[in-house]
N, C-alpha and C positions, 0 to 999 in steps of 0.2 A: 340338094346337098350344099348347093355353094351359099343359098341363101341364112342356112343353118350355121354355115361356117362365116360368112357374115357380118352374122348376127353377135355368131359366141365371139367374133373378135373385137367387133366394137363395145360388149360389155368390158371384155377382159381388158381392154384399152382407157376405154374413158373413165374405170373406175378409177386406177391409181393416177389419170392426168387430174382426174380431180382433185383428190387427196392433195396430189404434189402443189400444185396452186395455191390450195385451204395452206398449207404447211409455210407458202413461202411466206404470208404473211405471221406467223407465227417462230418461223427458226431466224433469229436475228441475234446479231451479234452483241453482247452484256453490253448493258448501257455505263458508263461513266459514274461512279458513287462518291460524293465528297467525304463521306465519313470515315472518321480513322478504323487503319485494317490492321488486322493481328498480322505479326511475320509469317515467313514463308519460306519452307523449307524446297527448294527446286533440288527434285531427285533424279538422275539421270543413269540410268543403267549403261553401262558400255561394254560390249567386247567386240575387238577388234577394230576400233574405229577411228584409227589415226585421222585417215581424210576429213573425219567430220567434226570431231569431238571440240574443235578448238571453236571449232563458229558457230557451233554451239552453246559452251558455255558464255563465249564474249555476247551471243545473243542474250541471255540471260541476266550479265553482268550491265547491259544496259537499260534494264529496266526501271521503269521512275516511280515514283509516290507509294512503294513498298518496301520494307525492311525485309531483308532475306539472305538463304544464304544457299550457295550451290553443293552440292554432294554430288561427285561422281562415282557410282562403284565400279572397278572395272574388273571385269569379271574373265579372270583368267586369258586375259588378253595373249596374243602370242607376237606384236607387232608395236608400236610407239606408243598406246594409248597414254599407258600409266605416265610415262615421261612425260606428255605431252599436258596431262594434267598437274605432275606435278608442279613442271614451269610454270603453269597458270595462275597456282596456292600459290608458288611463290613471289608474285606478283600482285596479287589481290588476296586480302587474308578473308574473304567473303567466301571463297572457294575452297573444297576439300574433299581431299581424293580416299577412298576406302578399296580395302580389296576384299571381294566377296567370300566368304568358307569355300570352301570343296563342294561343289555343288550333289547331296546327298540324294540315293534313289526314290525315286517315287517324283521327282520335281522337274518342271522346265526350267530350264537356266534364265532367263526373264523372268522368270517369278519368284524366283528364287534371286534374285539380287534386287528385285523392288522390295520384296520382303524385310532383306538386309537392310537396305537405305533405309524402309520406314521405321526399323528398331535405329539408326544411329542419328535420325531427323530432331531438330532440336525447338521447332516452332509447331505451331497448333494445327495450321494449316501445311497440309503437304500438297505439292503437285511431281507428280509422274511426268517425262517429258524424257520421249527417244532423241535420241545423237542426231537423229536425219534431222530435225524442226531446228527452224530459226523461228523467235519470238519476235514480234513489236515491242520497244520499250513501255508501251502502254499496255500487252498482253497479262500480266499477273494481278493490275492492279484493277484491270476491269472484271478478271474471270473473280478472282477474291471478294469483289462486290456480288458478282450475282452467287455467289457459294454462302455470303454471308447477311445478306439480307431477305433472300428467299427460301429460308425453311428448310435449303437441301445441305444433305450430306455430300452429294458428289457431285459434281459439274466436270460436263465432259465436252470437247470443240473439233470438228475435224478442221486445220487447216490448209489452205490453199495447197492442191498437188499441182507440183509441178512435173512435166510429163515432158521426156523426150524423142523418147524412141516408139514404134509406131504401137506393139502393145501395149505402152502405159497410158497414149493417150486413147486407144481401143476401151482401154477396161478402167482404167481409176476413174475416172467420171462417172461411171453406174454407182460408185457408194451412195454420191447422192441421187438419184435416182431410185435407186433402193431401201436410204434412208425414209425418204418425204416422198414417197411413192408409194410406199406399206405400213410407216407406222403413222399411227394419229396419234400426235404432239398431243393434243387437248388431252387425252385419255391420260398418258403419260403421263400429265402433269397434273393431273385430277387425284391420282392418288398414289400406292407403290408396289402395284401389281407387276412380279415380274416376269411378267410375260409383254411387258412393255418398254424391258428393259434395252437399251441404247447407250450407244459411248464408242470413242475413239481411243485405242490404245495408245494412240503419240500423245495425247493429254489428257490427262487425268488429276482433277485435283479434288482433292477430299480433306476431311472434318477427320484431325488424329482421333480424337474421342469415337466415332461410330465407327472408323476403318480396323481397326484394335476391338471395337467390340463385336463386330458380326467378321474376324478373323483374319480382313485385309485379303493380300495375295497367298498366305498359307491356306487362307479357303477355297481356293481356285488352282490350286499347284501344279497340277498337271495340264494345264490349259497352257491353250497357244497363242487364244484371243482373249486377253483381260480386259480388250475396247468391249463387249459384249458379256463377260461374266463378270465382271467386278461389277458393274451396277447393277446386275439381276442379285448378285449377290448381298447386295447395300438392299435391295427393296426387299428381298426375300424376309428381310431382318426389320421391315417396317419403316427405312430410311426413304426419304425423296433424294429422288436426283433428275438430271436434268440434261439438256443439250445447249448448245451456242455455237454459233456461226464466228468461226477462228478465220472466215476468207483475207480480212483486213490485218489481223492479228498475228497471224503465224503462217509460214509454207513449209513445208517437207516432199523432198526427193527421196521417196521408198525407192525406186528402185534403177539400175542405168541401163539392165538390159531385157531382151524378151523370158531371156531365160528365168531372169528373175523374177521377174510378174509373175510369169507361169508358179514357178515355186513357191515365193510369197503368199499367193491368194490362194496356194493350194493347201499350204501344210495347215490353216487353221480353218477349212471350209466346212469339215463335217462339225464343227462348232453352230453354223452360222445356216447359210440355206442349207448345204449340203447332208444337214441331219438327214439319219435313214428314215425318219418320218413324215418330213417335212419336204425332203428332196423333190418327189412327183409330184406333190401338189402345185410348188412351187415352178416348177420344170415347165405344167401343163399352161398355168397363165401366163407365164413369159413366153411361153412359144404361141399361143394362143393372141396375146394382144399385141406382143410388140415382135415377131416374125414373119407370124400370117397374113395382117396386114398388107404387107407389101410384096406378099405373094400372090395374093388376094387382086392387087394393084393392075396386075399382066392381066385381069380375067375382066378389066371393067367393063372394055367395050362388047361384052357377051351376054352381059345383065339386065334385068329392069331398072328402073331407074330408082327403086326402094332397094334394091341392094347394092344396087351403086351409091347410094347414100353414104348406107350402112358403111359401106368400104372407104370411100373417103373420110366418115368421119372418127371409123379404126385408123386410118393414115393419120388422122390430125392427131385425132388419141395419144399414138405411140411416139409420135415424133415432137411434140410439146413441148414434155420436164426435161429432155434434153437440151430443145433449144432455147429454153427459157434458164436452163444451166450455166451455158456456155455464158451469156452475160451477167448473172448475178454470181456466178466462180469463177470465174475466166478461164473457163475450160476451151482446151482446144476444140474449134470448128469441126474439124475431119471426125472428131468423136461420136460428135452428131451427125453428120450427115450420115456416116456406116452404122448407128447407130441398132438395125438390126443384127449384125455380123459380128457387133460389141455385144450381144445378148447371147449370140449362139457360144462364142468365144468363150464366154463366161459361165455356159450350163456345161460347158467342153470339160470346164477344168472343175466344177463342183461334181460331175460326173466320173471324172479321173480322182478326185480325191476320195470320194465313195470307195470308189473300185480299190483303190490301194487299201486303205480301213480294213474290208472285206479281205481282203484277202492279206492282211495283216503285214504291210509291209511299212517301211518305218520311215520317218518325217528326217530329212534333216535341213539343220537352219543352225548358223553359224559355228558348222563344222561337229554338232552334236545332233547325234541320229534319236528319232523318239520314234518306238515302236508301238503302234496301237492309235496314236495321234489322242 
């Protein structure tokens, strides 16, 4: 039995170290393009984001070798945002503040104010970009290069998380992990199948002509994750899109406590692994290669020495794309080395977000409850 178990762990392991490997030579960050680039509409959704919103936009407002202009909508804020923007307008006429309609039933309030911004967006090029991200001055004008010279309609970057508290650096390092662990880049980019689809909701920049024609974020309105429907949505519709390595380019602080990880990576899970289809499949191989392993670990000195292989080389399997994370993201260490315990943590809360779904209980996220998720 333990042979069997193994066996099944070093498959389930070495397949996605592989993958992650293949990937890291392929997810790099947009190269530098001397050719002149259409402007750029930075759209910034906000509600309630005093603490952030300003270092924010001044990220933005230092960007080089791009024409642009910032739009913040702040969307029924109850705390300094709008103020805090408007000082900014008035200080920089590059900047301008909108306030989003009533947000109507049927919609997420995120999507419903990126929606807004993209009807008051005034350049060709739009990019999406939450309150948490600070940009490199060099960020818009290299993502606008790879959007406009490689065929795609949507170009999408996770940047650099930074982590403080002991769940953030438990669980935000499995994005990538999860990303360059399961999806193969080459296929991706091979055609616009979306079932390939990939993206980060803190940036998102797109092509005004195809975001307007296959419906934008009105096509996706009830979602929670538009990092993962808006480019299933773009390929659905025949568009390429793509990924980039934002680690140099941009960071974002999602979240300061445990509570809020928990909540964050909950309320938009049954999007993402946690589909009711997808869930146990998903469930089976991560407990399988990157758990078992190391459970597997306590039984070495019991075994032949062909299952002791096997177990060590599920131990190397599982422990790899992490630590080969930790230096090309600069992820925290401790993430990796608990790296099993960040996997359990992780099917904990796709498990609890299941469970709520089911039994119909309601989402909420900045102070607006969503019933059904």
């Amino acid at each position: 039995m333990i042979g069997v178990l193994a066996v099944s762990a070093m498959v389930c392991a070495l397949g996605p170290a592989a993958l992650f490997c293949v990937n890291l030579g392929r997810y790099r960050a947009p190269r530098t393009v001397d050719a002149s680039l259409p402007g750029i509409s930075v759209l910034i959704p906000a509600r309630d984001e005093e603490k952030s919103i300003e270092a924010a936009v001044r990220s933005v407002l230092a960007a080089t070798g791009v024409d642009f202009e910032v739009i913040v909508m702040d969307d029924g804020s109850t705390d300094r945002t709008a103020e805090i923007v408007a000082q900014l307008a008035f200080e920089d006429s590059r900047v301008r503040l909108e306030h989003a309609p009533i947000l109507p039933a049927g919609w997420n309030g995120k999507q419903h104010a990126c929606w807004a911004l993209a009807n008051v967006a005034r350049h060709d090029t739009m990019c999406f970009v939450d309150a948490d991200v600070r940009l490199e001055p060099e960020a818009l004008r290299r993502m606008a290069g790879s959007l406009s010279t490689n065929g795609n309609a949507l170009v999408s970057g996770f940047p650099r998380q930074i982590t403080g508290t002991w769940m953030e650096w438990m669980l935000l390092p499995l994005i990538h992990f999860v990303l360059l662990g399961f999806l193969p880049i080459s296929r991706m980019r091979a055609g616009t199948d979306p079932a390939f689809a990939a993206g980060c909701g803190q940036f998102l920049m797109v092509r005004r002509d195809a975001y307007f024609a296959c419906g934008g974020h009105s096509g996706i309105r009830l979602t929670m994750h538009d990092g993962l429907l808006l480019p299933r949505l773009f390929r659905a519709h025949g568009y390429r899109t793509d990924l980039a390595d934002l680690t140099d380019l941009a960071t974002c602080r999602m979240y300061t406590s445990a509570a809020q990880v928990w909540r964050g990576l909950a309320k938009n899970a049954t999007e993402g692994i946690a589909d009711p289809i997808r869930i146990a499949p998903i469930s089976a191989v991560l407990l399988l290669g990157q758990v078992l392993p190391f459970v597997l670990l306590f039984q070495l000195g019991s075994v032949g020495w062909g299952v002791g292989i096997c177990i060590v080389l599920s131990v190397a399997g599982a422990w790899l794309p992490h630590v080969l994370a930790v230096g090309r993201f600069r992820q925290d260490w401790r993430g990796a080395l608990l790296h099993p315990l960040g996997i359990l943590l992780l099917l904990a809360i796709q498990w609890y977000a299941l469970g709520r779904k089911l039994s119909g209980g309601a989402v909420s996220w900045k102070t607006r409850a969503y019933v059904g998720e």
